[in-house]
C-alpha positions as CSV (number, residue, x, y, z in Angstrom):
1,X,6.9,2.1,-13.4
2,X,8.4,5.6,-13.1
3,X,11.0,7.4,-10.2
4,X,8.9,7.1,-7.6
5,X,7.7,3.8,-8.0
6,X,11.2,2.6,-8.9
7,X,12.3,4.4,-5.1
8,X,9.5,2.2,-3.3
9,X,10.7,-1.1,-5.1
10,X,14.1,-0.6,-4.2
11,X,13.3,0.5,-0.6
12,X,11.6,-2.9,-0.2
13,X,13.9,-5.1,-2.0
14,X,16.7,-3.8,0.1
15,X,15.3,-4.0,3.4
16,X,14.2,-7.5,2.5
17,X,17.4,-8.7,1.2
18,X,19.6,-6.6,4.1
19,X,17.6,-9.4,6.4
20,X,18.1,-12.0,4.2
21,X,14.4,-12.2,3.5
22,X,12.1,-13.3,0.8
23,X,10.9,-10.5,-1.3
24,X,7.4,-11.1,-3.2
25,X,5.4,-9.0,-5.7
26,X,1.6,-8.2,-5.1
27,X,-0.3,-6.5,-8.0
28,X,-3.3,-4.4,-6.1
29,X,-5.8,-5.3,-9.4
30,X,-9.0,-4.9,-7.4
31,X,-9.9,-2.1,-9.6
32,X,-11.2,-3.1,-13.0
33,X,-11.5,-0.5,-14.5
34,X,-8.3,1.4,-13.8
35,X,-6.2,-1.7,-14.9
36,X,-4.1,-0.3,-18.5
37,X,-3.8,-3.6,-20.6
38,X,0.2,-4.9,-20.7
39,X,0.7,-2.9,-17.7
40,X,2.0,-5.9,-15.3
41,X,4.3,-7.4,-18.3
42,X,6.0,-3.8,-17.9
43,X,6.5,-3.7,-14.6
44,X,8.5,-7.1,-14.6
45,X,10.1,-5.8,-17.1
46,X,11.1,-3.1,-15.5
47,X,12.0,-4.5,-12.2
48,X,14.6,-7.1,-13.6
49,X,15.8,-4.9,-15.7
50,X,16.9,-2.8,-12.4
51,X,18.3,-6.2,-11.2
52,X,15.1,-6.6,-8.6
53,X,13.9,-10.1,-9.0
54,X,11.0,-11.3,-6.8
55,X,10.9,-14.6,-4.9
56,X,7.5,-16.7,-6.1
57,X,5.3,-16.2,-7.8
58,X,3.6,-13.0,-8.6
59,X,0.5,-12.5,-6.4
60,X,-2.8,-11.2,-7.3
61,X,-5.6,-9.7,-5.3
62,X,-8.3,-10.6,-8.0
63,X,-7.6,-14.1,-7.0
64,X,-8.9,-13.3,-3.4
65,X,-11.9,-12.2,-3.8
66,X,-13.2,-15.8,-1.5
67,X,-11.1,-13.9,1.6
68,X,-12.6,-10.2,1.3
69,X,-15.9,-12.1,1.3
70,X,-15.7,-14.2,4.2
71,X,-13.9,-11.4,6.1
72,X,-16.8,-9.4,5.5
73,X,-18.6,-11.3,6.4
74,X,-17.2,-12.1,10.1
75,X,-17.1,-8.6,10.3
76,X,-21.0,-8.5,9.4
77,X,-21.6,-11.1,12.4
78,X,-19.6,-8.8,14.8
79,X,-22.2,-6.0,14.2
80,X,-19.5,-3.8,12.8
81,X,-21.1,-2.7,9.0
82,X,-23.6,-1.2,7.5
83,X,-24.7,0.0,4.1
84,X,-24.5,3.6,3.2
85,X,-26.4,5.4,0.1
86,X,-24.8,9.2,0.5
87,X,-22.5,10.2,-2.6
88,X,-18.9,11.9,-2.4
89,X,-20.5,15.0,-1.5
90,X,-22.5,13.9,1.0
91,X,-19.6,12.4,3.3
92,X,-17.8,14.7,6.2
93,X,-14.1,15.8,5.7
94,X,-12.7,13.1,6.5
95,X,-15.2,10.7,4.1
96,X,-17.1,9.6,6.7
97,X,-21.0,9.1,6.5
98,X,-22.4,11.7,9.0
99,X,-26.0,10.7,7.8
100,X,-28.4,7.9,9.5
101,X,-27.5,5.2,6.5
102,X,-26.8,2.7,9.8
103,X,-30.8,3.0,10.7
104,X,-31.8,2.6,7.3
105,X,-32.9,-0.3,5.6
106,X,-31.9,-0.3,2.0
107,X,-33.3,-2.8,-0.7
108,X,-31.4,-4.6,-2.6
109,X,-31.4,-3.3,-5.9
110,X,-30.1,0.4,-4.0
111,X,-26.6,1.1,-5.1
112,X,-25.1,1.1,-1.5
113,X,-21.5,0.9,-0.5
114,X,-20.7,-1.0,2.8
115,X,-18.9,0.9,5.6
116,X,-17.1,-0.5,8.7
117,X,-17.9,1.6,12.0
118,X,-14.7,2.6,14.2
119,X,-15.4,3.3,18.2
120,X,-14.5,6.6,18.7
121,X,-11.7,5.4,21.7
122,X,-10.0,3.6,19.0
123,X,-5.7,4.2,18.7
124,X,-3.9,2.9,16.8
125,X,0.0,2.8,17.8
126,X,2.7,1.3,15.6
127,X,6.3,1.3,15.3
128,X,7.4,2.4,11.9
129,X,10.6,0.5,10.4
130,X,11.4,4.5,8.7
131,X,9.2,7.0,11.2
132,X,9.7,4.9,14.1
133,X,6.3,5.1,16.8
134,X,3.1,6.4,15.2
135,X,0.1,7.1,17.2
136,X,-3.0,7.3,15.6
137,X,-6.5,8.2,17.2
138,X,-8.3,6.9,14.6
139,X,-11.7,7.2,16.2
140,X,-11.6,11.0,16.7
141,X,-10.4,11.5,13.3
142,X,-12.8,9.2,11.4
143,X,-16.1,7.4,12.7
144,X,-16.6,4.9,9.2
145,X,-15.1,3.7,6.5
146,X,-15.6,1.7,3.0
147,X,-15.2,-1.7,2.7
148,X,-17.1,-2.4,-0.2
149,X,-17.9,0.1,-3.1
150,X,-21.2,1.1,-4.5
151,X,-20.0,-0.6,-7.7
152,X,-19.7,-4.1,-5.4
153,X,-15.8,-3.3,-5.6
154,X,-14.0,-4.3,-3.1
155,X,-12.3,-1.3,-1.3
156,X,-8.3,-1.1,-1.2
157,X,-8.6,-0.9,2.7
158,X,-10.0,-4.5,3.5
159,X,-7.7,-6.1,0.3
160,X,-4.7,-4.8,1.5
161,X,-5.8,-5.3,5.5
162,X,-6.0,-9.0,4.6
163,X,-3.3,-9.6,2.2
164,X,-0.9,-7.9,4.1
165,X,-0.9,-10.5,6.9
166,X,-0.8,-13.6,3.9
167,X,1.0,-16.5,4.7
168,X,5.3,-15.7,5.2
169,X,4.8,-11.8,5.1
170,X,6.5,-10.2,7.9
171,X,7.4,-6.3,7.0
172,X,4.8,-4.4,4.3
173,X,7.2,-1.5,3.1
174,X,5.4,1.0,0.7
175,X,5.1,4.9,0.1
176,X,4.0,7.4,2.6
177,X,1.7,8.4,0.9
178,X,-0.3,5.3,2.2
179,X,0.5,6.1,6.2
180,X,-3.1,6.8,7.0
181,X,-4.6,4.2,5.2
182,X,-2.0,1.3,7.5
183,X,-4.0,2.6,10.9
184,X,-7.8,1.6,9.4
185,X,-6.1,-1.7,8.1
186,X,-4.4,-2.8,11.3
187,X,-7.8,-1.6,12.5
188,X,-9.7,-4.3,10.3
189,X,-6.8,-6.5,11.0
190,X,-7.7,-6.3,15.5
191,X,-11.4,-6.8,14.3
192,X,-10.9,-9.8,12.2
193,X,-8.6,-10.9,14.9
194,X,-5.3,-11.2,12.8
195,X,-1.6,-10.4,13.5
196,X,-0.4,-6.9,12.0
197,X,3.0,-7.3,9.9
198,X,5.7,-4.7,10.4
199,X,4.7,-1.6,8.6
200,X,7.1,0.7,6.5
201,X,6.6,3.9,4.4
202,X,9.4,5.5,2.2
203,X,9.4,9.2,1.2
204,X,7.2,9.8,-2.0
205,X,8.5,11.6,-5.0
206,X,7.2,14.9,-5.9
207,X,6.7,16.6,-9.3
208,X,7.5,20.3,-9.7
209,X,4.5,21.7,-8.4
210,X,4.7,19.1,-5.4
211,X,2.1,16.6,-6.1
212,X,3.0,13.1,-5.3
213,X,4.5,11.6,-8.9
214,X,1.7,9.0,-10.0
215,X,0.9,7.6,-13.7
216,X,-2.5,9.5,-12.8
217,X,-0.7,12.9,-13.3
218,X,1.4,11.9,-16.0
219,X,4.8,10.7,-14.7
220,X,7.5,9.6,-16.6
221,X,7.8,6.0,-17.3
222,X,11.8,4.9,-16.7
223,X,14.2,4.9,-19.3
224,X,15.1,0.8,-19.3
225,X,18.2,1.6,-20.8
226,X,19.7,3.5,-17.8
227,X,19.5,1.1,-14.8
228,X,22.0,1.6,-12.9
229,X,21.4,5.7,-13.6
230,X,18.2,5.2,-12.4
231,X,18.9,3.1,-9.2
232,X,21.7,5.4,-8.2
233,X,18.9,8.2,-7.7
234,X,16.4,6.3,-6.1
235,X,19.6,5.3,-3.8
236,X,20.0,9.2,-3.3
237,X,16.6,9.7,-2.5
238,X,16.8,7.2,0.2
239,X,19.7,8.7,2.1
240,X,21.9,5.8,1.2
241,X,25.4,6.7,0.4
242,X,26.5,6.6,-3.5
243,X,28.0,3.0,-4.9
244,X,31.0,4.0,-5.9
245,X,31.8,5.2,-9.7
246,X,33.3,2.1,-11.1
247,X,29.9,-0.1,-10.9
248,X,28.4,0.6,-13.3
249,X,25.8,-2.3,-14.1
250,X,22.7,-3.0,-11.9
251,X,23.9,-6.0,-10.1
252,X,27.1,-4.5,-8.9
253,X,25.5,-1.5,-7.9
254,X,22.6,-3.6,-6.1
255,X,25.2,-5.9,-4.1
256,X,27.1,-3.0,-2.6
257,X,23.7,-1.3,-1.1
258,X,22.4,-4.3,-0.2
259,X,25.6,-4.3,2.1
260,X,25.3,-0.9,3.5
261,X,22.0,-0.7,3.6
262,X,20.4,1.6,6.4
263,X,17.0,2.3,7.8
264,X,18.0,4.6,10.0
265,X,19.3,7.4,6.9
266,X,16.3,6.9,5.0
267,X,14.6,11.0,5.3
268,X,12.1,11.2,7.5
């Protein structure tokens, strides 16, 4: 975990516990070959070490993989995929397939990915818990999208669409960096006929040169030794006033936000 991660797990865990909610732990491991070996060990680690202790058990999306399929496979019945062949550089601006991969009829040894078609009427409208109403013509802005990689991956968009609406959850608050992937996932979620949860996204931390800080471009992992340091920026970041300079331990510090916690201050 570094800063910015350490801002969305404390955004979450607050506006959980502020209701007196239940606040659970997915690890997005749909990606193979991406995963770095010890890496979920460190971020439990991490988070109780910042006093932010998750209810149940950890969930995985690798343990899924029987949902993705059979919501692909409703989604297949409803006349809503196809299988596309074009390469990054084939696809539009938006990373849509512009070609005719829909009329085709591919074999099946063809690396293909599959794509989900999106009416061009569609809008999406939700009511942030930080940006309050978003409205979202998704169907001017994109036409397709993947739902299964070439490499028989499944994509983050249908993973995500589906766990997002598991059993108990309620609110899905992450970084906004993710804001216009939630439209195409409460898009898969109308399709497959499934309630939407309550959607939330937290400002994202920037590096100097104001790309988004990610353990792609080499962010700083958090210093373990300095919780309550740590959690008093991430506080800061969120527009929640400062704990006051006696607590000094991550429980104390954690207790008195959880108090005075506001959605309303968090920056928009």
């Amino acid at each position: 975990m570094h800063a910015g991660s350490l801002l969305a797990a404390l955004g979450s865990f607050l506006q959980a516990r502020a209701q007196g909610a239940l606040w659970r732990l997915r690890i997005d491991d749909i990606d193979p070959p991406r995963a770095v070996s010890g890496s979920v060990g460190a971020i439990q680690v991490s988070l109780e070490t910042h006093g932010l202790r998750f209810d149940g058990d950890i969930q995985y999306q690798s343990d899924h993989a029987h949902r993705y399929d059979q919501a692909l496979k409703t989604l297949d019945e409803l006349g809503d995929l196809f299988h596309c062949s074009c390469t990054r550089a084939m696809l539009d601006a938006t990373g849509s397939c512009q070609n005719d991969c829909a009329s085709k009829n591919f074999t099946t040894t063809e690396p293909t990915s599959i794509r989900v078609k999106v009416p061009q009427n569609t809008v999406i409208t939700l009511n942030d818990t930080f940006l309050g109403r978003q409205n979202w013509h998704l169907g001017q802005q994109l036409s397709n999208f993947v739902v299964r990689r070439r490499d028989g991956l499944y994509a983050y968009q249908l993973a995500a669409a589906l766990d997002d609406v598991a059993p108990l959850a309620t609110q899905v608050i992450r970084g906004r960096d993710l804001l216009d992937s939630t439209p195409r996932q409460i898009f898969l979620q109308r399709r497959l006929a499934l309630p939407s949860p309550e959607y939330g996204h937290l400002p994202v931390l920037k590096d100097q040169y104001g790309a988004k800080l990610s353990k792609q471009q080499g962010a700083s992992a958090l210093d373990n030794k300095h919780p309550a340091k740590n959690l008093r920026s991430a506080l800061r970041d969120l527009g929640q006033p400062p704990p006051p300079s006696e607590l000094t331990d991550s429980e104390s510090v954690l207790e008195w936000s959880r108090s005075r916690w506001d959605p309303l201050r968090v920056p928009r």
